[in-house]
N, CA, C and O atoms as CSV, one atom per row, in Angstrom:
chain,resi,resn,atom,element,x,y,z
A,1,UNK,N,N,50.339,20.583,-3.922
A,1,UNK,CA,C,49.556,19.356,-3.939
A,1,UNK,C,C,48.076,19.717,-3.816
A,1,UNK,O,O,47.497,20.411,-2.981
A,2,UNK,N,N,47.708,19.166,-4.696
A,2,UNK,CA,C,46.028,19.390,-4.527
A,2,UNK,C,C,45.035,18.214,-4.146
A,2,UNK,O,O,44.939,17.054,-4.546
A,3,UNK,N,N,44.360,18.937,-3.255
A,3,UNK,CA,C,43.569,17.631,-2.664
A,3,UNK,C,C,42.366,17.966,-3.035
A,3,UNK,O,O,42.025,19.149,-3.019
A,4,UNK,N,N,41.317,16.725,-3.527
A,4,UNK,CA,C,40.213,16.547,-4.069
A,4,UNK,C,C,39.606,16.098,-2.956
A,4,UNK,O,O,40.331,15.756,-2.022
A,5,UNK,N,N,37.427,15.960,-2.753
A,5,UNK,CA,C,37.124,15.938,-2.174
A,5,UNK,C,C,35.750,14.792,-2.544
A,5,UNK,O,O,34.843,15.518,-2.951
A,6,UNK,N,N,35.539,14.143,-2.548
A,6,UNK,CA,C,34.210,12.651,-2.927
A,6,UNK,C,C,33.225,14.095,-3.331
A,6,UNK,O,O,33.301,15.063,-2.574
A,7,UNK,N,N,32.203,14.163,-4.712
A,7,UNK,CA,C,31.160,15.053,-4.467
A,7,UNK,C,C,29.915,14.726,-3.659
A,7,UNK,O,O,29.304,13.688,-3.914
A,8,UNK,N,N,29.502,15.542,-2.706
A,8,UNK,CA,C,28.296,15.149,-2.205
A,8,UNK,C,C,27.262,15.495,-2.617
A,8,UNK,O,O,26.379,15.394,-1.765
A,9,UNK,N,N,26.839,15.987,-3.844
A,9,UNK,CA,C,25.649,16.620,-4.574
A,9,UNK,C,C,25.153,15.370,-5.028
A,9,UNK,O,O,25.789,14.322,-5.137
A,10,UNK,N,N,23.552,15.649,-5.368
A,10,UNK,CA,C,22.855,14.386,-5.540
A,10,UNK,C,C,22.780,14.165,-7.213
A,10,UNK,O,O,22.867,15.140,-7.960
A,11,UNK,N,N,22.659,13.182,-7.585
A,11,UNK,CA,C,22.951,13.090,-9.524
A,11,UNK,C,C,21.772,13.779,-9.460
A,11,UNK,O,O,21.164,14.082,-8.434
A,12,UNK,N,N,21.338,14.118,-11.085
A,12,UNK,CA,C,20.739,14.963,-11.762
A,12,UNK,C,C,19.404,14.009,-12.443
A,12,UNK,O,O,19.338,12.817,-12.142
A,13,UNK,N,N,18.883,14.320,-12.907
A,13,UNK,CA,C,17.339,13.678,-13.357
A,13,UNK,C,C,18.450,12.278,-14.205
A,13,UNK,O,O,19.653,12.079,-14.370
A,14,UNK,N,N,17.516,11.780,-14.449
A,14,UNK,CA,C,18.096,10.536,-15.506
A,14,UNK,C,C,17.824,11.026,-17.223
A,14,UNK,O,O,16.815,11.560,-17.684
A,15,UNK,N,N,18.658,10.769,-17.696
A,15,UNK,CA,C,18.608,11.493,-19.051
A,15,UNK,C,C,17.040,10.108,-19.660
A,15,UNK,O,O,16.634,9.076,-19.126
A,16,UNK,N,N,16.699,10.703,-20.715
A,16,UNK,CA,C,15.328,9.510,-21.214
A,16,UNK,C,C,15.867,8.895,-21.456
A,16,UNK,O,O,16.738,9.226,-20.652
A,17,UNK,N,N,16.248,8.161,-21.898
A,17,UNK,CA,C,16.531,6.951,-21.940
A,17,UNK,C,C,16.924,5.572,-20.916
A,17,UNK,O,O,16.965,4.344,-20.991
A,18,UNK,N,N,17.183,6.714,-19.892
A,18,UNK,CA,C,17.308,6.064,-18.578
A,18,UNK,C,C,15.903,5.898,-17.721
A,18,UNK,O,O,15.498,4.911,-17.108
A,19,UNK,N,N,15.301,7.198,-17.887
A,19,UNK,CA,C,14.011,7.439,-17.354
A,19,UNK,C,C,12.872,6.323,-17.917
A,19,UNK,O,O,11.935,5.856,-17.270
A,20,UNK,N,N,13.308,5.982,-19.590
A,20,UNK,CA,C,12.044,5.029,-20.344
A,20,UNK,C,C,12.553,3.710,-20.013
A,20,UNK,O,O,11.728,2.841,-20.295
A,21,UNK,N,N,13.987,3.114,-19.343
A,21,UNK,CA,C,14.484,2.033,-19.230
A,21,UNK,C,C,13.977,1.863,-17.336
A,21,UNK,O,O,13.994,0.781,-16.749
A,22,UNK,N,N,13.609,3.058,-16.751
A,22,UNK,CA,C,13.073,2.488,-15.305
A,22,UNK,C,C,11.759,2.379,-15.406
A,22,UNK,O,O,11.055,1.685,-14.672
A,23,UNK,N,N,11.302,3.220,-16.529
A,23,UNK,CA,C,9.512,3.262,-16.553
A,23,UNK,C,C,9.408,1.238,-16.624
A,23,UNK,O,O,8.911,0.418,-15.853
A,24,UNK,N,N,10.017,1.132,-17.707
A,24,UNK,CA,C,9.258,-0.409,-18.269
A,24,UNK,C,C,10.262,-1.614,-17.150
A,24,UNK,O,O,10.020,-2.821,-17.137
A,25,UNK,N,N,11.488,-0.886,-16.197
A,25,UNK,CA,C,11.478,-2.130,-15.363
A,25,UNK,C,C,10.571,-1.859,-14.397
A,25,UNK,O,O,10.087,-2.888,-13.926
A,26,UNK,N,N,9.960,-0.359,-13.697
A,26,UNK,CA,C,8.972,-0.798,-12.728
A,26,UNK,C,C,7.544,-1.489,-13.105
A,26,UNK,O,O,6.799,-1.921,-12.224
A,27,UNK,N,N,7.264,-1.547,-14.339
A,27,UNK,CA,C,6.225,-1.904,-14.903
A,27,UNK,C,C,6.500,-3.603,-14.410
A,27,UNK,O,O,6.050,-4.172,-13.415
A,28,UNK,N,N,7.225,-4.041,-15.283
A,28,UNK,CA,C,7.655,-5.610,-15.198
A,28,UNK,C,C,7.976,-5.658,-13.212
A,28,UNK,O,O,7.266,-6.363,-12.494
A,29,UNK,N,N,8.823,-5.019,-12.791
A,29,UNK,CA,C,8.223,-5.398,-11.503
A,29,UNK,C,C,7.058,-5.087,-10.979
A,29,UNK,O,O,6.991,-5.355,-9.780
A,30,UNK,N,N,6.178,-4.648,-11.412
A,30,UNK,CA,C,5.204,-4.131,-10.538
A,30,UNK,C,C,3.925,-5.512,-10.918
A,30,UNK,O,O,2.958,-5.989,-10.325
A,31,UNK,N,N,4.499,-5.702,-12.006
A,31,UNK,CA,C,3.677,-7.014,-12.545
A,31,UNK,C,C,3.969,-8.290,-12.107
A,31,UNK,O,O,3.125,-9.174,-12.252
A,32,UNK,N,N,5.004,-8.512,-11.610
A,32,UNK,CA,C,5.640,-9.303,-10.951
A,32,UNK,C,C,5.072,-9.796,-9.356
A,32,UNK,O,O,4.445,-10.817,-9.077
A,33,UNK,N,N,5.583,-8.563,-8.338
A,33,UNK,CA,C,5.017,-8.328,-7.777
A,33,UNK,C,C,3.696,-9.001,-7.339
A,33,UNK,O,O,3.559,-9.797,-6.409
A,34,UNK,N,N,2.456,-8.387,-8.443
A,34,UNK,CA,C,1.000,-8.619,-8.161
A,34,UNK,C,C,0.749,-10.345,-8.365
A,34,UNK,O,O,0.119,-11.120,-7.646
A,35,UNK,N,N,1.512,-10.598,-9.653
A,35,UNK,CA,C,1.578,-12.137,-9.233
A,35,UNK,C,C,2.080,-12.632,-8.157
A,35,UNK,O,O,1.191,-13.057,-7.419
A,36,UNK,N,N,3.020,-12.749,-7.788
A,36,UNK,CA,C,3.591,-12.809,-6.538
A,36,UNK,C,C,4.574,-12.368,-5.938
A,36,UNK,O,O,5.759,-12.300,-6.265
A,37,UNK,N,N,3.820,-11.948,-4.673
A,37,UNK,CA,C,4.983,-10.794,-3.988
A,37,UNK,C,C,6.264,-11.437,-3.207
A,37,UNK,O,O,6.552,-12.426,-2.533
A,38,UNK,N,N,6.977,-9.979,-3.846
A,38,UNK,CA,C,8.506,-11.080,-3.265
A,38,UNK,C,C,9.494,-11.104,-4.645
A,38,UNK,O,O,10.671,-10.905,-4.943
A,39,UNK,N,N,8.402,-11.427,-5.188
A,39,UNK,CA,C,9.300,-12.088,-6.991
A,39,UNK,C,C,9.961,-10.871,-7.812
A,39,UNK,O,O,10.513,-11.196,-8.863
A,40,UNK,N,N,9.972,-9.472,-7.449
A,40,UNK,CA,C,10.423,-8.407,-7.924
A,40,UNK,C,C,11.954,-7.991,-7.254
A,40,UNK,O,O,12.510,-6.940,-7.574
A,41,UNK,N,N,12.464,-8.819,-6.426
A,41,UNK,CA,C,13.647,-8.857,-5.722
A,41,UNK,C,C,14.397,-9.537,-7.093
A,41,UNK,O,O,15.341,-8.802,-7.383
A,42,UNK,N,N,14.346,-10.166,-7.610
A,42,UNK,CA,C,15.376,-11.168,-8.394
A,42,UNK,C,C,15.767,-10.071,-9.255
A,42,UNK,O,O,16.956,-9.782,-9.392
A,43,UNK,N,N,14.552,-9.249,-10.026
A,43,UNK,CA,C,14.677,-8.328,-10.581
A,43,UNK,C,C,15.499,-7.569,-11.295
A,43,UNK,O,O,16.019,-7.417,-12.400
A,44,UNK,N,N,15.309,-6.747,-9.158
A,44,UNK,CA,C,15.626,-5.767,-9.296
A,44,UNK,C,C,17.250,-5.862,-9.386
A,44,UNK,O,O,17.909,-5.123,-10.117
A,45,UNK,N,N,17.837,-6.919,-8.504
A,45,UNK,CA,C,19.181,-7.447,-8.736
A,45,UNK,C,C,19.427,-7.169,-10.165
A,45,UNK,O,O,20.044,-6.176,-10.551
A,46,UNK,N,N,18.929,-8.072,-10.940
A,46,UNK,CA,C,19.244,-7.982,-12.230
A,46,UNK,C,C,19.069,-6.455,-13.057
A,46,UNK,O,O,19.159,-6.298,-14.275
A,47,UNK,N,N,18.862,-5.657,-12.281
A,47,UNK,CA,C,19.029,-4.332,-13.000
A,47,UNK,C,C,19.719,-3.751,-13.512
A,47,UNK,O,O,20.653,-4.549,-13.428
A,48,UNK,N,N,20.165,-2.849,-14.101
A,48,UNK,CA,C,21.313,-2.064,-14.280
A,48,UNK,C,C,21.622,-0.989,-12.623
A,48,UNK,O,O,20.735,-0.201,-12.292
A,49,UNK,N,N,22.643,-1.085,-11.937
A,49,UNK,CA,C,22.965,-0.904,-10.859
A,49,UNK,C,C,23.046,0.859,-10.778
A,49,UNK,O,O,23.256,1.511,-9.755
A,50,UNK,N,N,22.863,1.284,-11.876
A,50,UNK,CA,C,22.249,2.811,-11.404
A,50,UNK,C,C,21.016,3.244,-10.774
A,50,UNK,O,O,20.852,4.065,-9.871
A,51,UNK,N,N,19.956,2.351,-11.587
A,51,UNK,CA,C,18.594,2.201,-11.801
A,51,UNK,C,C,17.838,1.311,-10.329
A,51,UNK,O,O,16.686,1.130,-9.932
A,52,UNK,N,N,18.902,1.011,-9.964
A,52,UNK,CA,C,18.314,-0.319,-8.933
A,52,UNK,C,C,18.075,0.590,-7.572
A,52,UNK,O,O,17.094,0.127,-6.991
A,53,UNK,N,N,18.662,1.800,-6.808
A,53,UNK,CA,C,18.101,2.378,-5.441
A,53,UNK,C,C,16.458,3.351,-6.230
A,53,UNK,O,O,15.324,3.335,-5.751
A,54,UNK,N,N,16.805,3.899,-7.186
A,54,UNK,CA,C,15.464,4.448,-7.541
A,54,UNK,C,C,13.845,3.759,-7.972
A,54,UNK,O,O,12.678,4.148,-7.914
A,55,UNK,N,N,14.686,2.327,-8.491
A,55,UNK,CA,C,13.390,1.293,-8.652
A,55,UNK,C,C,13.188,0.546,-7.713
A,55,UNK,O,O,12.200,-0.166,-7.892
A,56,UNK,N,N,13.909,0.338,-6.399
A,56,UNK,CA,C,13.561,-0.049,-5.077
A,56,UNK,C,C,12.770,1.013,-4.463
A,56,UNK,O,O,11.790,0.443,-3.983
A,57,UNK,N,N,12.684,2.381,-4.210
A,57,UNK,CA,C,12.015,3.446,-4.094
A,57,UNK,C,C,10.331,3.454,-4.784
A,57,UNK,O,O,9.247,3.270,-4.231
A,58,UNK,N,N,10.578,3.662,-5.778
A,58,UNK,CA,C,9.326,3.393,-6.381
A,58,UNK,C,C,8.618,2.143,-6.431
A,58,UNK,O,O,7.420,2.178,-6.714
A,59,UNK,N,N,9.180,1.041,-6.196
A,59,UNK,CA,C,8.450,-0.117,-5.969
A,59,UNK,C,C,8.086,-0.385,-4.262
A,59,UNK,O,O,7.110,-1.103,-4.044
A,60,UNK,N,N,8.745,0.100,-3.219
A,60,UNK,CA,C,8.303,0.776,-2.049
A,60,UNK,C,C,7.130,1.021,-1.964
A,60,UNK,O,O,6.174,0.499,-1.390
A,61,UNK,N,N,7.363,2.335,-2.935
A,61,UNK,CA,C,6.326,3.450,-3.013
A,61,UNK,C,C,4.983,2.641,-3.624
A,61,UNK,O,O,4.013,2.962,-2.937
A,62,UNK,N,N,4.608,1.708,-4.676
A,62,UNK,CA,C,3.571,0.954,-4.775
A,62,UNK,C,C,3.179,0.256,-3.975
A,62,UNK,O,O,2.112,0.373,-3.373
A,63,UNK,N,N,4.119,-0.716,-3.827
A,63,UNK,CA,C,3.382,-1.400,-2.357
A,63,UNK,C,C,2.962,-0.691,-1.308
A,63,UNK,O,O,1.942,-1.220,-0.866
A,64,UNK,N,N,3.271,0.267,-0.693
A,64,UNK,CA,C,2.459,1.031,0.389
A,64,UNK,C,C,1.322,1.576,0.189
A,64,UNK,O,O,0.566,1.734,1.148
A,65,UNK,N,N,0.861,2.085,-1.422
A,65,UNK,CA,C,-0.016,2.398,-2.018
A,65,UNK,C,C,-1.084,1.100,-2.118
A,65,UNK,O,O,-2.301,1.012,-1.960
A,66,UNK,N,N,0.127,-0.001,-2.507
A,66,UNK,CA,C,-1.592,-1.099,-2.626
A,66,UNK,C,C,-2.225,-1.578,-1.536
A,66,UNK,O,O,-3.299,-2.172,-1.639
A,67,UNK,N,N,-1.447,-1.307,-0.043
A,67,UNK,CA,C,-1.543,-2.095,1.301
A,67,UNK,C,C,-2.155,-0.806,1.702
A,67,UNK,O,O,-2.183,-1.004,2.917
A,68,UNK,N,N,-2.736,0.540,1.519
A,68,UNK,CA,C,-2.923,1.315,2.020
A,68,UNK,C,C,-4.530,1.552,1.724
A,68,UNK,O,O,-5.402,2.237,2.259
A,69,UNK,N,N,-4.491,0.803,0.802
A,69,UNK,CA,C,-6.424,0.604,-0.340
A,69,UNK,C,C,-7.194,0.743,0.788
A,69,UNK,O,O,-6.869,0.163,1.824
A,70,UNK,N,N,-8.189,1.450,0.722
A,70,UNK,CA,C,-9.145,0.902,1.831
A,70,UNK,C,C,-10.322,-0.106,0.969
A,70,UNK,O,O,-10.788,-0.104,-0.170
A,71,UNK,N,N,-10.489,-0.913,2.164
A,71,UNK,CA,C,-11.746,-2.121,1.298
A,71,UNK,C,C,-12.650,-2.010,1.125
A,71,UNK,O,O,-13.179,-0.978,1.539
A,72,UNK,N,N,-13.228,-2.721,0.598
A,72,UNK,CA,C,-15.138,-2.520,0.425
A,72,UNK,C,C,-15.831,-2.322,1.658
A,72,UNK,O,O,-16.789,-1.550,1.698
A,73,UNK,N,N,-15.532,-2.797,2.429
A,73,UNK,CA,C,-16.047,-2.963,3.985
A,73,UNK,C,C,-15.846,-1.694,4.549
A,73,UNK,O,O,-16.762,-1.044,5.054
A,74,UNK,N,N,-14.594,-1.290,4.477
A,74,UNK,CA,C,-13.996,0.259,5.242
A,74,UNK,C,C,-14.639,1.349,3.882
A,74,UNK,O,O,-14.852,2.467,4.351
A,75,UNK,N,N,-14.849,1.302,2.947
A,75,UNK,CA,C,-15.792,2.483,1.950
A,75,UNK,C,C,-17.250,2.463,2.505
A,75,UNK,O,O,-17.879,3.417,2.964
A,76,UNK,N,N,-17.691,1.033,2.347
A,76,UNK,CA,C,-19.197,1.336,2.892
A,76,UNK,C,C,-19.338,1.950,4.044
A,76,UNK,O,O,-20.189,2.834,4.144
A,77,UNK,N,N,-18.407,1.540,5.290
A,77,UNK,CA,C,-18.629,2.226,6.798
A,77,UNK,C,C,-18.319,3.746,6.269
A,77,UNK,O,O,-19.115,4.640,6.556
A,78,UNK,N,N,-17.180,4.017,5.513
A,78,UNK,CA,C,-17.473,5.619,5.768
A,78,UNK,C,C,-18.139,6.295,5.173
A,78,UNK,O,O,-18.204,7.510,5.357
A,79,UNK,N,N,-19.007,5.444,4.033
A,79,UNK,CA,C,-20.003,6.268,3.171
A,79,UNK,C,C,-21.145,6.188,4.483
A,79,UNK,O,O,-21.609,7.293,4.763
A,80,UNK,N,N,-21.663,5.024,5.329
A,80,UNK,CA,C,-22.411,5.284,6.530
A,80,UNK,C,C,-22.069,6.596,7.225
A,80,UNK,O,O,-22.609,7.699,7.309
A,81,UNK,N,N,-21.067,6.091,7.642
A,81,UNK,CA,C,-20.319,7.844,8.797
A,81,UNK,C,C,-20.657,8.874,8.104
A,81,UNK,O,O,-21.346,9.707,8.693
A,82,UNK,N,N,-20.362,9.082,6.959
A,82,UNK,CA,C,-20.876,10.366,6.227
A,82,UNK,C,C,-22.216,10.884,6.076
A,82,UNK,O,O,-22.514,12.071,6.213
A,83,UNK,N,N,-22.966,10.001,5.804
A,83,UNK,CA,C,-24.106,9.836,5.959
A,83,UNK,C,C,-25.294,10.637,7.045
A,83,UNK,O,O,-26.234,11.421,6.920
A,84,UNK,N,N,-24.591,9.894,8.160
A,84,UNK,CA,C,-24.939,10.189,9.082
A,84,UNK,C,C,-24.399,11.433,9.486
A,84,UNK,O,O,-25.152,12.155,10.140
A,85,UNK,N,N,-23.208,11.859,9.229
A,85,UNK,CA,C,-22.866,13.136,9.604
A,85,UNK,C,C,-23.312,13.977,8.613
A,85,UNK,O,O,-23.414,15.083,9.144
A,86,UNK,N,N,-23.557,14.031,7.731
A,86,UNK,CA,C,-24.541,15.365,6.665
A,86,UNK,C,C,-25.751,15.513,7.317
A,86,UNK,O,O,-26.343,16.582,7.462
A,87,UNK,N,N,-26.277,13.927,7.890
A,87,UNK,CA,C,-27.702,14.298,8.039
A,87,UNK,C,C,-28.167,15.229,9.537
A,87,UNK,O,O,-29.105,15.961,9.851
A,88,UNK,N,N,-26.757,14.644,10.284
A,88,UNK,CA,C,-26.613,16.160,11.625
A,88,UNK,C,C,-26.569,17.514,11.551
A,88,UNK,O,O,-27.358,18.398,11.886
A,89,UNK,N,N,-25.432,17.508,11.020
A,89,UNK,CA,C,-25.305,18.703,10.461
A,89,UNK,C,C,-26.085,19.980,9.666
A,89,UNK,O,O,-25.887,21.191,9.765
A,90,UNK,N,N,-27.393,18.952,8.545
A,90,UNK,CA,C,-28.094,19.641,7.810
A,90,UNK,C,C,-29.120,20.349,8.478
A,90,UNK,O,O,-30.175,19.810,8.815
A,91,UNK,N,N,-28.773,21.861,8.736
A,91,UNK,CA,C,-29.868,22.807,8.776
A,91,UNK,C,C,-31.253,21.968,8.885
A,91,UNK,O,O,-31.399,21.087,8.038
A,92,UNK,N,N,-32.272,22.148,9.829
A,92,UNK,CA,C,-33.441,21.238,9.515
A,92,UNK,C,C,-34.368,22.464,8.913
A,92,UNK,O,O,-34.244,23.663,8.663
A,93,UNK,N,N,-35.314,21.492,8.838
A,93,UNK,CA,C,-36.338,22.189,7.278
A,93,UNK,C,C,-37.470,22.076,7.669
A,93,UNK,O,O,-38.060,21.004,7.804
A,94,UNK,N,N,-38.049,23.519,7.972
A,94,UNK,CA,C,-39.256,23.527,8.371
A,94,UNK,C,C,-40.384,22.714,6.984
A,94,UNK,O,O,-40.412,22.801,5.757
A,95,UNK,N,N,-41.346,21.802,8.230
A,95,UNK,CA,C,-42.575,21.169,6.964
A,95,UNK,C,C,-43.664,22.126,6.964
A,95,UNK,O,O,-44.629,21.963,6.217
């Protein structure tokens, strides 16, 4: 009697066609999304159920990217901080 065992190895890249069918659903969710967030859940349901833990991943992965932006407010302060720290730092210069 031979006994078999579930494989635990992880699948293999997605062949293209799979790869060009997640490119253009994270696109459409990601567009989704920016209109309004939240709205990329219906989606992703509607996916093809291979495609759906890797395009939850990558759509993760954007949103942490867009919530991670720093703002106009937080660029100007650290272009200040910088600023000010070159101008410590810089060797002074005899006049």
């Amino acid at each position: 009697m031979t006994s078999t065992t579930p494989s635990t190895t992880t699948p293999g890249p997605p062949d293209d066609a799979a790869a060009h069918g997640l490119a253009d659903l994270l696109e459409v969710c990601l567009r989704a999304e920016r209109a309004q967030p939240g709205s990329a859940a219906s989606l992703i349901r509607r996916a093809p159920e291979p495609l759906r833990p890797e395009l939850e991943h990558l759509l993760a992965l954007g949103r942490a990217l867009r919530d991670n932006r720093p703002t106009d407010a937080e660029r100007s302060n650290l272009s200040a901080v910088r600023a000010r720290l070159m101008a410590r730092t810089e060797p002074s210069r005899p006049e």
